[in-house]
N, C-alpha and C positions, 0 to 999 in steps of 0.2 A: 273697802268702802268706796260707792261708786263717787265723782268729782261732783259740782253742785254746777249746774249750767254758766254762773258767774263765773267760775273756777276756770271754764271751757272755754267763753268768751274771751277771756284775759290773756291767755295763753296765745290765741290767734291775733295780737295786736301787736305791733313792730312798735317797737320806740325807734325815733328818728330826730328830725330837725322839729322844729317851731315855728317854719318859714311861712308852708302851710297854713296852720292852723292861724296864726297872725292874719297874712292874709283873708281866711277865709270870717275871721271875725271881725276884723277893717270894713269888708266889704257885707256882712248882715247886720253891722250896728251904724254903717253909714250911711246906708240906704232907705231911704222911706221917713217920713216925716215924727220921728220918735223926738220925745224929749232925753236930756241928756241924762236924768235921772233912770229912765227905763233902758237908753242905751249902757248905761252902765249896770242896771241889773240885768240884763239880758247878758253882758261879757262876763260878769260876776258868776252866772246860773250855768253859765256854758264853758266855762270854766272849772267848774266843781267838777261837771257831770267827767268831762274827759279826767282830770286829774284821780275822779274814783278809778276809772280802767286805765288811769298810767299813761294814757294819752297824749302821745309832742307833736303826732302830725295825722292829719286826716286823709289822706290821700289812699290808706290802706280801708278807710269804712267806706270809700265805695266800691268797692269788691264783695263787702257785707250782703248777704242778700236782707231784704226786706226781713223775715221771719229773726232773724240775728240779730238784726237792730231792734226791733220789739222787745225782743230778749234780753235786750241790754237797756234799753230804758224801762222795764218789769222789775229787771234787777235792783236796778238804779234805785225806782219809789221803796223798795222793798227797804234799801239800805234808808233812805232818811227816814221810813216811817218805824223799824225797829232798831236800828244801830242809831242814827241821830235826834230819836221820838219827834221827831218834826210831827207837827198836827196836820190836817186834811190840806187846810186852806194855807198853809205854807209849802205843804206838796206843791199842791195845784203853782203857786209862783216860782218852783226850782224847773217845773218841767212844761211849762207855757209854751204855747204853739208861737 
């Protein structure tokens, strides 16, 4: 039975530190004039999305080419909208630009 591309993804992710990933969520909910309620749904939403792929440091997804990371947020909607039945417009607020 061939692997399901989620399956493929996951495999190529290093678990590591949390050094990073702090870091790098410090500096995208500190920046820019957000309210405190949206900076913490932004930490809250980007927080999920890594802990689906197992995720402790980011320094290994820029290696990712572009096509992989699409791949992994395709996967991602796929999982809340039949593993968590999240509805359209609760999609739309896990995976916000």
């Amino acid at each position: 039975m061939p692997s399901s591309p989620s399956l493929d993804v996951t495999k190529e992710i290093k678990e590591t530190t949390t050094h990073t990933h702090t870091q790098f969520l410090r500096y995208q909910v500190t920046t820019g004039k957000l309210s405190e309620r949206t900076k913490q749904a932004y930490t809250y939403n980007i927080n999920e999305f890594l802990a689906h792929y197992r995720i402790t440091d980011l320094t290994p997804l820029k290696e990712y080419s572009p096509r992989v990371l699409k791949q992994m947020v395709k996967d991602y909607i796929i999982h809340l909208r039949d593993d968590r039945t999240l509805s359209g417009s609760s999609i739309s607020l896990h995976v916000a630009e």
